[in-house]
C-alpha positions as CSV (number, residue, x, y, z in Angstrom):
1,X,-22.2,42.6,-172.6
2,X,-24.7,40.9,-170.1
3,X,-28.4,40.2,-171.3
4,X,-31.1,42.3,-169.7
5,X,-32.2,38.9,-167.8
6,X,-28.5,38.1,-166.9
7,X,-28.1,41.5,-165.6
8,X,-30.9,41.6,-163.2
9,X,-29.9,38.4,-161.7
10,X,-26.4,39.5,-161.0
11,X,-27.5,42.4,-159.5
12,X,-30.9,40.4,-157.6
13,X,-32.9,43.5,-159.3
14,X,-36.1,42.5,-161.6
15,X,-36.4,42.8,-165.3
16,X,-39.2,45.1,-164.9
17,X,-37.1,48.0,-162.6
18,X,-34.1,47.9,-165.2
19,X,-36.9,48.9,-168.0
20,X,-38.2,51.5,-166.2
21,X,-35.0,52.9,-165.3
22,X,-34.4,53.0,-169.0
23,X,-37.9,54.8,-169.5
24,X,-36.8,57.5,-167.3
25,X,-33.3,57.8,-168.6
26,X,-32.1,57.0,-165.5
27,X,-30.2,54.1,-166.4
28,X,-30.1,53.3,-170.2
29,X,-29.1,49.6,-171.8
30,X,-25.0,50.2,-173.4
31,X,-26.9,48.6,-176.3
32,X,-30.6,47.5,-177.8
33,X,-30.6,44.7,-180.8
34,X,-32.8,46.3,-183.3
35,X,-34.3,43.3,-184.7
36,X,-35.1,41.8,-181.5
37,X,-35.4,44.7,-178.9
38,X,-33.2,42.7,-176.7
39,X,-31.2,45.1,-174.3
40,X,-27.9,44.7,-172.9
41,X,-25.4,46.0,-170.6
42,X,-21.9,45.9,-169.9
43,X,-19.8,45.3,-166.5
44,X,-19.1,49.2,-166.9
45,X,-22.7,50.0,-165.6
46,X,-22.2,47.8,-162.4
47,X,-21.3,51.4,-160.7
48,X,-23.8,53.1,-161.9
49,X,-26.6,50.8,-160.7
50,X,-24.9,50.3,-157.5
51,X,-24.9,53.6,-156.9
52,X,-28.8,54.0,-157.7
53,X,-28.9,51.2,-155.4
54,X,-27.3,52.7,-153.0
55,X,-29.6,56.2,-153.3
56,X,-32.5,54.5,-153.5
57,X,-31.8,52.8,-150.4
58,X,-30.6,55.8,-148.2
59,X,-33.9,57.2,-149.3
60,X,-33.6,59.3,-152.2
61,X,-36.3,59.4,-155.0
62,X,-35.4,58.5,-158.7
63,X,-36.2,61.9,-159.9
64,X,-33.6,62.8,-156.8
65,X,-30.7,60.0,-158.3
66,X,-31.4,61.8,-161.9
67,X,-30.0,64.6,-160.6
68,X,-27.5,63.4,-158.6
69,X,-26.3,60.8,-161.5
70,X,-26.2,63.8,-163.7
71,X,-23.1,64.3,-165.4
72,X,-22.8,67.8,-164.7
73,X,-23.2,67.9,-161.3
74,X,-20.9,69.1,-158.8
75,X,-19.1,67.7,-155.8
76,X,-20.4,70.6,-153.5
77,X,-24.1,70.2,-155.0
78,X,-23.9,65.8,-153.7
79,X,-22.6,67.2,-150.6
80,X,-25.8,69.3,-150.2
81,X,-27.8,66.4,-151.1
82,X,-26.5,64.1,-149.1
83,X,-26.4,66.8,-146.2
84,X,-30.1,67.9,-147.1
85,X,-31.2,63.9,-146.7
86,X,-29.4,63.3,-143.6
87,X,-30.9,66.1,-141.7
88,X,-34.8,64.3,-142.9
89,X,-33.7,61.4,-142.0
90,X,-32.4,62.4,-138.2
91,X,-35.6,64.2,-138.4
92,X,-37.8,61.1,-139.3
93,X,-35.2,59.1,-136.3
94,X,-36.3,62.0,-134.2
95,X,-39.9,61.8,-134.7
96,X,-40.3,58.2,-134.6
97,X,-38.4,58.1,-131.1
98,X,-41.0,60.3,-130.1
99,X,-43.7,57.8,-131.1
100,X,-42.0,54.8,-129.9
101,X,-40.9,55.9,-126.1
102,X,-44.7,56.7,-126.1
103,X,-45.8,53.5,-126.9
104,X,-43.9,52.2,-124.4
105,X,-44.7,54.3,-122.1
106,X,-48.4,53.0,-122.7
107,X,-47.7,49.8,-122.8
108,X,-45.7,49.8,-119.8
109,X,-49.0,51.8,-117.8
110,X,-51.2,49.0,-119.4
111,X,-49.4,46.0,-118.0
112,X,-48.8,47.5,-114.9
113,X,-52.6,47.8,-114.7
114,X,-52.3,51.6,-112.9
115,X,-54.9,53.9,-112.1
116,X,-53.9,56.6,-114.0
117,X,-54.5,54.0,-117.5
118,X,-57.6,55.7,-118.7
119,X,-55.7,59.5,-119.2
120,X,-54.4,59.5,-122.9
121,X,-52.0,62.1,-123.0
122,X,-51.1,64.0,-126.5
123,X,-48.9,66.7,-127.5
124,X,-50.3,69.8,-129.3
125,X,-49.7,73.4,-129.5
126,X,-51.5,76.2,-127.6
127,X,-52.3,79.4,-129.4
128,X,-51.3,82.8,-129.1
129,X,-54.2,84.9,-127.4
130,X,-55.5,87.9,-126.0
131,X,-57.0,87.4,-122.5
132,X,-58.7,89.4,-120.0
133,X,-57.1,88.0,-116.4
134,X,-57.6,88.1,-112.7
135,X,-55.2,86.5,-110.5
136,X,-55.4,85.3,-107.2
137,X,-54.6,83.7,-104.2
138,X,-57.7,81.0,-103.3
139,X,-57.9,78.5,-100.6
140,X,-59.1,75.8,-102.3
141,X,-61.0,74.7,-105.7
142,X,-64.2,75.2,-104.7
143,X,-63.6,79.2,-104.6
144,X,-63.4,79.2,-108.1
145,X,-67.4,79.7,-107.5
146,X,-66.3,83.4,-105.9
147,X,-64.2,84.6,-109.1
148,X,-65.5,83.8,-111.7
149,X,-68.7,85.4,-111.7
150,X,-66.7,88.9,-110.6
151,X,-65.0,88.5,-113.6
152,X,-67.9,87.5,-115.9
153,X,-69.8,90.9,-114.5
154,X,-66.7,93.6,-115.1
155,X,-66.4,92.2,-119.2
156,X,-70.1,92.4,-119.5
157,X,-69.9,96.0,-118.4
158,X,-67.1,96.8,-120.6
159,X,-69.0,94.7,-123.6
160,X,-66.0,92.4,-123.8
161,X,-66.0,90.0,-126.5
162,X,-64.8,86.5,-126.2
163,X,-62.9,84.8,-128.4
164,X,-64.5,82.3,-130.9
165,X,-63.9,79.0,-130.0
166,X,-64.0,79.9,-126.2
167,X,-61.3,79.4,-123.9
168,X,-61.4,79.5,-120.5
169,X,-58.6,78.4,-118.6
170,X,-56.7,78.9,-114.9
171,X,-52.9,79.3,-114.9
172,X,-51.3,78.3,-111.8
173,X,-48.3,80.5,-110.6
174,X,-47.2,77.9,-107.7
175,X,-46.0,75.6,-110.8
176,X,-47.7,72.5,-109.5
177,X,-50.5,71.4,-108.3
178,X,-51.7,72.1,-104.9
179,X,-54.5,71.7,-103.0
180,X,-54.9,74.9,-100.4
181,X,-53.7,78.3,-101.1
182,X,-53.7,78.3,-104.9
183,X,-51.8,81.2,-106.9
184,X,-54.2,81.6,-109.8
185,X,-55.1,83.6,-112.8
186,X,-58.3,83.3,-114.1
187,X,-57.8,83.9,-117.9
188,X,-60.6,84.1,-120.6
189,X,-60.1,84.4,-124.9
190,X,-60.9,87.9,-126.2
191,X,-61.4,89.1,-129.1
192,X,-59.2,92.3,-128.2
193,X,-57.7,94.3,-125.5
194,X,-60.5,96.2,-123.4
195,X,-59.7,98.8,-120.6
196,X,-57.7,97.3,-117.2
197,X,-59.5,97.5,-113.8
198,X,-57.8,96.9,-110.3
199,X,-59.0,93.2,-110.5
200,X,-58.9,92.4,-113.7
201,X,-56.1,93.1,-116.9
202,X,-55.9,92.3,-120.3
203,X,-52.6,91.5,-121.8
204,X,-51.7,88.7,-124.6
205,X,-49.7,85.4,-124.0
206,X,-47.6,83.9,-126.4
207,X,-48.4,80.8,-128.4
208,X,-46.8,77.2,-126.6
209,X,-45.0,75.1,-129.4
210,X,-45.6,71.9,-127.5
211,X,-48.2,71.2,-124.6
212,X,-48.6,67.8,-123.0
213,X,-52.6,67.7,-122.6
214,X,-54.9,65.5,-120.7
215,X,-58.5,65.1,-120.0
216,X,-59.9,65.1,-116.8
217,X,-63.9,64.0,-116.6
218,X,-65.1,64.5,-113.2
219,X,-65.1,66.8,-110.0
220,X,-62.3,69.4,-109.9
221,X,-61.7,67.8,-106.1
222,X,-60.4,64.8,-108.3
223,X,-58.0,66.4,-110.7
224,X,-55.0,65.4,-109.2
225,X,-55.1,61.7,-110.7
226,X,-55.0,63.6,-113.9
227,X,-52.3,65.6,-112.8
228,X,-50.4,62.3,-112.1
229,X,-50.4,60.3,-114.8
230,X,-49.3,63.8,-117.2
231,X,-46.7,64.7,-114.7
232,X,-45.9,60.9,-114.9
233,X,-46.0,60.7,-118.8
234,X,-44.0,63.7,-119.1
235,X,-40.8,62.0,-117.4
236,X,-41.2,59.0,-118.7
237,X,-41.2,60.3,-122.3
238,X,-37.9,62.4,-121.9
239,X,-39.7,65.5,-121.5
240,X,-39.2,68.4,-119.4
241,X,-41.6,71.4,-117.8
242,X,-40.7,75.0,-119.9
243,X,-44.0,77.1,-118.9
244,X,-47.0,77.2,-116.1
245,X,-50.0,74.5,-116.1
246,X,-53.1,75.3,-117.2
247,X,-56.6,74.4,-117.2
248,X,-58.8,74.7,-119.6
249,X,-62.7,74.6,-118.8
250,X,-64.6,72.7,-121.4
251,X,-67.8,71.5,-119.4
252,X,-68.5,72.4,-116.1
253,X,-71.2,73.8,-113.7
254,X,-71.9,76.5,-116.5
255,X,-73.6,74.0,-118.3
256,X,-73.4,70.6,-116.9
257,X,-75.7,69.8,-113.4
258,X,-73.6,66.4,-113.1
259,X,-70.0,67.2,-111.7
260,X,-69.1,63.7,-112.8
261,X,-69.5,65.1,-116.4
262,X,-67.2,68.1,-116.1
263,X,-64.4,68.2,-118.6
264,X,-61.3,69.5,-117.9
265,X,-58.3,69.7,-120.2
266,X,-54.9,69.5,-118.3
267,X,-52.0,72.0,-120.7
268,X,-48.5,71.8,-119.3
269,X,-46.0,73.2,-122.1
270,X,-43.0,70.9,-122.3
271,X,-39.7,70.0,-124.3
272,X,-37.9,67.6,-124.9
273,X,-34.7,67.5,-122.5
């Protein structure tokens, strides 16, 4: 029998974690000297603590290793252990790789000293909504002005309610961004479906898992540097296009005189390839 002190050495584990595993009942001493309190093990228990070892270090709790160390349990129930911990861990792997090629992705941008530096792109889910829609084929941004207001004037009279946040945004059938003869649909947050008109129809789109999102501040006439660096991001990141960009109107010439202070959130839903 080995000394609690020897035992920890031989095993580079401290004093302190062998009592506690004794606490717990997770690993107990073979034998405790009653007039000195002195605890001791034997060479026997140098597979059991390797194996807690081992658990601990492929990331299971000690509450987990109780179980697992139990004397009753199965073979099948370890294999669904183990199984269960190797899918979190590919999971954690998976998540991380996320972070990481984005980082360097940043990084990269940063030291290449590019213009597009300044757009921070994130990932985030869109929500399922109703929306009332016009679509149409414009020749350029600034015809936006023209539809809008059509729009606005056919939900008034049919005492539309909009959704609560607002959300305003243009989905663009052409799949890309363009400059002249834009395929758009004008869509706005409702509360609920209202009656269809030639121009304008209500209909609900499904929620996007994962959206790759930046924010444009300026001029509309200046929203394809945002454009880039997303479209850039997105390769760059192992992503792939699954769904139609959108814009989504936070400031604008609703409420903002400035054009410079416009706000525009670029959505493109994306998945990894």
């Amino acid at each position: 029998m080995y000394k609690i002190g020897i035992f920890s050495k031989m095993n580079r584990i401290t004093v302190k974690t062998l009592r506690h595993y004794d606490d717990i009942g997770l690993l107990k001493p073979c034998h405790v000297d009653e007039s000195t309190g002195y605890r001791y093990y034997s060479s026997d228990q140098l597979l059991s603590l390797h194996r807690i070892i081992a658990l601990k270090q492929i990331g299971f709790s000690l509450g987990e290793i109780i179980e697992v160390m139990g004397k009753d349990i199965s073979m099948d129930r370890m294999i669904d252990y183990l199984e269960g911990k190797q899918s979190a861990i590919s999971k954690t792997i998976e998540d991380e790789q996320i972070k990481l090629n984005q980082v360097q992705s940043y990084l990269k941008n940063l030291k290449q000293e590019v213009i597009f530096i300044m757009h921070d792109v994130v990932l985030k889910e869109l929500p399922e909504v109703i929306i009332a829609s016009m679509r149409k084929k414009i020749p350029n941004y600034e015809a936006f002005n023209t539809i809008y207001p059509a729009m606005g004037k056919y939900m008034e009279e049919q005492k539309v309610k909009c959704a609560t946040p607002g959300y305003c945004f243009t989905l663009y059938h052409d799949g890309e961004y363009k400059e002249s003869d834009i395929d758009v649909e004008i869509c706005e947050a409702v509360m609920d479906f209202a009656k269809d008109s030639d121009d304008v129809k209500f209909k609900k789109i499904d929620a996007v898992k994962t959206a790759a999102c930046v924010i444009h501040q300026g001029p509309y006439s200046k929203i394809g540097i945002a454009y880039g660096a997303v479209m850039k991001w997105i390769e760059a990141n192992g992503y792939e296009i699954i769904g139609l960009p959108r814009e989504s109107y936070i400031d604008g010439i609703w409420n903002k005189e400035n054009p410079e202070e416009w706000l525009t959130e670029i959505q493109i839903p994306v998945k990894l390839k």
